[in-house]
C-alpha positions as CSV (number, residue, x, y, z in Angstrom):
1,X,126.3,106.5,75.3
2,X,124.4,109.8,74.1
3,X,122.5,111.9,76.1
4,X,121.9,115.7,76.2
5,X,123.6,117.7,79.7
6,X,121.8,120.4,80.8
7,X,123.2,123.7,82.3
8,X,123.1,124.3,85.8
9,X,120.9,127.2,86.9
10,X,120.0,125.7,90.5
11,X,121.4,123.5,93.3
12,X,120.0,120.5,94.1
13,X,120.1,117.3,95.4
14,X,119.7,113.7,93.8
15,X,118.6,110.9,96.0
16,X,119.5,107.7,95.4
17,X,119.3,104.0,96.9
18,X,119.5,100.7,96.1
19,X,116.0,99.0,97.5
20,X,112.9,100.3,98.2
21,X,111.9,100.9,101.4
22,X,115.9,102.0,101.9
23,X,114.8,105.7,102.7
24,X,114.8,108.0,99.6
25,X,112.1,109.4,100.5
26,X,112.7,110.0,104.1
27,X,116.1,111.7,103.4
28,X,114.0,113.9,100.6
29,X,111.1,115.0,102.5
30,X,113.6,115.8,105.4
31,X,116.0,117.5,103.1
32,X,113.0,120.2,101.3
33,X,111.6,120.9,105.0
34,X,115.0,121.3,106.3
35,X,115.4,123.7,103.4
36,X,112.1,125.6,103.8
37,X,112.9,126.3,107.6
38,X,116.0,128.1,106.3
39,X,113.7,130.3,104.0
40,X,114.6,128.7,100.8
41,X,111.6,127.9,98.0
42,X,112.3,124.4,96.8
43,X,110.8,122.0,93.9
44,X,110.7,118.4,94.0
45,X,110.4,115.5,91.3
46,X,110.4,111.8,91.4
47,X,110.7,111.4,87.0
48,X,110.3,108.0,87.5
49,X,108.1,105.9,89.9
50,X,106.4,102.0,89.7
51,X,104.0,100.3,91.8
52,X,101.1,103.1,91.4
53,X,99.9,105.5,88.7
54,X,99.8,107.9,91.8
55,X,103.1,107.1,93.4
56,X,103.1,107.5,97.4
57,X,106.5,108.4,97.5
58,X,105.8,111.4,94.6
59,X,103.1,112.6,96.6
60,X,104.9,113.1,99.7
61,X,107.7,115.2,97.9
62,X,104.6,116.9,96.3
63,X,103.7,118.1,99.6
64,X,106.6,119.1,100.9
65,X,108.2,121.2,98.1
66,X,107.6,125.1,98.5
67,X,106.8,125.2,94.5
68,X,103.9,123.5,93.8
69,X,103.3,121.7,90.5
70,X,100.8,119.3,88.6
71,X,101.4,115.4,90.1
72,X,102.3,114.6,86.4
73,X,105.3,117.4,86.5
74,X,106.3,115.6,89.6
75,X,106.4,112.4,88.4
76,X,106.0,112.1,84.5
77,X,106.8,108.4,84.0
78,X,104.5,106.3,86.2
79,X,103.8,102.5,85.9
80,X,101.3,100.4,87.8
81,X,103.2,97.2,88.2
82,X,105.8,96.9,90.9
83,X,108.9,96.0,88.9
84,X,111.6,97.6,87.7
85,X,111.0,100.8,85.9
86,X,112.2,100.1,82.0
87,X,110.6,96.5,82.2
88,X,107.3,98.4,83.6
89,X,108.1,101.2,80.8
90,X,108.9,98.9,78.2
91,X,105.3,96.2,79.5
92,X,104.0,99.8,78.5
93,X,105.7,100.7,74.9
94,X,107.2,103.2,76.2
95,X,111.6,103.6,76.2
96,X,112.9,105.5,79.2
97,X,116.1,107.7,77.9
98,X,117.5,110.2,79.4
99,X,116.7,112.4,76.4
100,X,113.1,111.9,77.2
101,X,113.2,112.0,80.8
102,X,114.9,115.9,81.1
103,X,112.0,116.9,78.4
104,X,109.4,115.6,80.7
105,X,111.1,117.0,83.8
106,X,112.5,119.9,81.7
107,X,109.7,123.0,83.3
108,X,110.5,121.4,86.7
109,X,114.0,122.1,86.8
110,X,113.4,125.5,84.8
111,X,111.2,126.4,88.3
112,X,112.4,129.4,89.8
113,X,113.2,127.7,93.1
114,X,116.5,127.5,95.1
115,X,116.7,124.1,95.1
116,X,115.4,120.9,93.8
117,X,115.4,117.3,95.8
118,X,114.9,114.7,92.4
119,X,114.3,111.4,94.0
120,X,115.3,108.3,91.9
121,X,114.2,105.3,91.3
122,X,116.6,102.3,92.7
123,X,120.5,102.7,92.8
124,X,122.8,104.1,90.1
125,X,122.7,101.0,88.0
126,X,119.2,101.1,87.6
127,X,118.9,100.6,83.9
128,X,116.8,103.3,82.2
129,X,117.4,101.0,78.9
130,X,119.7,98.9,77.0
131,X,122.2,101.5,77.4
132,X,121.6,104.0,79.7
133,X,121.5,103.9,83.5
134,X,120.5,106.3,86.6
135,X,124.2,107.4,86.7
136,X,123.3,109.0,83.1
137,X,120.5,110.7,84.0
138,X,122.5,112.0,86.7
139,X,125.0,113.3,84.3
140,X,122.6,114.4,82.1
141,X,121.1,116.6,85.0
142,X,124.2,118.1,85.4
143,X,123.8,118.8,89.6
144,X,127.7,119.0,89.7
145,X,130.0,116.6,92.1
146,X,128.1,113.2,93.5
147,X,128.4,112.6,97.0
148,X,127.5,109.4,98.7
149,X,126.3,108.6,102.6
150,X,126.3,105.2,103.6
């Protein structure tokens, strides 16, 4: 597997979960108020997001991020149908890599923001494509040591 790291200017946090409805969201919005109380400016992306061209979940982090960006910063690859995102993607013509995800999310992360709360889509084994997973673009993001809370 190839994919491109990039250097870590910020903290941040990477939310992940194996179903929907499991609480990503919840434990994101709580994490970027819980940072803005303490006086920190925060960013938020959800790079990936099916079920909506306007993703519900997106918009919340949208509103609770300190920084505020364009939707489509906050959630560059959106697919209508309700299915998993590189069979949406792919439905579309389009190949999810993580390449192609950190340019899309690329000024996001570049925001000059304390901290960023990325939200993911599914679990770590979400397939991105044929070869690449969420644990990749993970890695590729480069947030340091993962940490998991069951």
């Amino acid at each position: 597997m190839r994919y491109t790291m990039l250097a870590q200017t910020h903290k941040g946090f990477f939310i992940i979960g194996t179903d929907t409805g499991v609480g990503k969201t919840v434990v994101s919005a709580a994490l970027l108020i819980m940072l803005a109380r303490h006086g920190f400016k925060t960013a938020a992306i959800k790079p990936i997001a099916s079920g909506g061209l306007q993703n519900s979940d997106a918009l919340i982090l949208q509103k609770y991020a300190t920084h505020k960006m364009k939707y489509v910063q906050i959630n560059p690859f959106a697919f209508a149908e309700p299915i998993a995102p590189h069979i949406a993607a792919a439905k579309t013509g389009i190949e999810l890599t993580t390449t192609g995800i950190l340019a899309k999310i690329k000024p996001a992360l570049s925001s000059n923001v304390d901290y960023i709360v990325i939200e993911g889509a599914g679990g770590l084994c979400v397939p991105l494509n044929t070869q690449e997973t969420m644990a990749d673009l993970i890695k590729a993001i480069n947030y340091g040591s993962v940490t998991s809370f069951l």
